[in-house]
C-alpha positions as a Markdown table, in Angstrom:
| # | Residue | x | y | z |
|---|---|---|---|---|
| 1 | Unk | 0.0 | 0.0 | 0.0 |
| 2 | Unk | 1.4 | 3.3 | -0.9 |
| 3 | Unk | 0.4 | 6.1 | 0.9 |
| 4 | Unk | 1.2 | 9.8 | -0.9 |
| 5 | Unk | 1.0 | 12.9 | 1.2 |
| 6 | Unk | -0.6 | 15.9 | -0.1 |
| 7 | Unk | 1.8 | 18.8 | -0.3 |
| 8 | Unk | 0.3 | 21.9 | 1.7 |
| 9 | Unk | -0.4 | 24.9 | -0.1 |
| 10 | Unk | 2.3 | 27.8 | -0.8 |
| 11 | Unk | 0.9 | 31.1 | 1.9 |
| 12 | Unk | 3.6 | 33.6 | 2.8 |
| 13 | Unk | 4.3 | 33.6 | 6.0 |
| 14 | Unk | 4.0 | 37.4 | 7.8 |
| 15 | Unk | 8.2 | 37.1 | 7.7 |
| 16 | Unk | 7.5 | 37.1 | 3.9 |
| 17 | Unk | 5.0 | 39.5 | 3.0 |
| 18 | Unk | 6.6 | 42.5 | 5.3 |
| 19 | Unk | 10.0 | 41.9 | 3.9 |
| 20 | Unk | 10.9 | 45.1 | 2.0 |
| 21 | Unk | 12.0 | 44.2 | -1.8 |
| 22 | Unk | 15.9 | 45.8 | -2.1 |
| 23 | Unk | 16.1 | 48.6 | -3.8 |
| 24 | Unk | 19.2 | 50.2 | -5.8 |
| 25 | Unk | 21.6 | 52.3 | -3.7 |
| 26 | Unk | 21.5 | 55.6 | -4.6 |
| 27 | Unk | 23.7 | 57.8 | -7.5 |
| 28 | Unk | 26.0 | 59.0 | -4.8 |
| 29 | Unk | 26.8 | 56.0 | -2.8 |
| 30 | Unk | 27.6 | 54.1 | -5.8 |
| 31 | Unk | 29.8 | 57.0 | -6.8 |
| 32 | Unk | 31.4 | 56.7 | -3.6 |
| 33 | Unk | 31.9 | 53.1 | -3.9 |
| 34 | Unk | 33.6 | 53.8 | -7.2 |
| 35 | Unk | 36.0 | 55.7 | -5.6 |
| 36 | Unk | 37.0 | 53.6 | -2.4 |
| 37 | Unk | 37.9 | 50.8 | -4.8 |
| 38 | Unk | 40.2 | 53.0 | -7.0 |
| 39 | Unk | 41.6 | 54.2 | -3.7 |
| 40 | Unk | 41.7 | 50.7 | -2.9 |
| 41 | Unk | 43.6 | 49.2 | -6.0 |
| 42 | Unk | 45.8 | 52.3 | -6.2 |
| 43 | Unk | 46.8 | 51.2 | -2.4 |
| 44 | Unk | 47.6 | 48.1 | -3.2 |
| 45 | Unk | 49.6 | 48.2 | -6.6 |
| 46 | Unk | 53.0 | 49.8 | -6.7 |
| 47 | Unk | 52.2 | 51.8 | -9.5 |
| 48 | Unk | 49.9 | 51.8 | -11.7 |
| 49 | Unk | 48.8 | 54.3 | -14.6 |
| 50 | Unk | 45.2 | 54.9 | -15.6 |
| 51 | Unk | 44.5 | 53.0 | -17.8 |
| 52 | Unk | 45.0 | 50.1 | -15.9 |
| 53 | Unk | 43.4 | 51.4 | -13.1 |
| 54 | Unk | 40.3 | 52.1 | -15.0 |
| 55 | Unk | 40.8 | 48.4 | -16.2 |
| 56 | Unk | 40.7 | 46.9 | -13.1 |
| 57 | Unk | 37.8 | 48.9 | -11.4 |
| 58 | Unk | 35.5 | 48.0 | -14.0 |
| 59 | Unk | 35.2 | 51.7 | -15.0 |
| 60 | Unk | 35.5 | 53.8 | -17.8 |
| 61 | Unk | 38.5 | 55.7 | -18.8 |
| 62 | Unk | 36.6 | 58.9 | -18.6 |
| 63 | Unk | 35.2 | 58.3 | -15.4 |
| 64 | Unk | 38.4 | 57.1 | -13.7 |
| 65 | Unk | 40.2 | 60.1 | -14.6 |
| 66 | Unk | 37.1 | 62.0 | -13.0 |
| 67 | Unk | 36.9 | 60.3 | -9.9 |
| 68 | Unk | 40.8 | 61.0 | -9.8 |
């Protein structure tokens, strides 16, 4: 005799359906973040020119040279 259980029905519990949905940081704080990790990478390199900079932050040319 096989026996099958019924699987119970999908309800949000209240943890669920008060949970805020993220949201994107804003303009400046990303601008910001930008610029720690050049500050960062810049830190730790011993020497580096801008291009490669902008390279390895993931950033345009154009904005590397104005965040520095």
């Amino acid at each position: 005799m096989v026996v099958r259980e019924r699987l119970r029905p999908a309800l949000l519990t209240d943890m669920a359906r008060h949970r805020q949905t993220p949201t994107q940081a804003p303009i400046q704080w990303q601008t910001t973040q930008r610029a720690r990790d050049l500050l960062l990478l810049i830190g730790s390199a011993d020497g580096i020119d801008t291009r490669t900079l902008a390279h390895r932050a993931k950033v345009s040319m154009n904005n590397t040279a104005l965040l520095l």
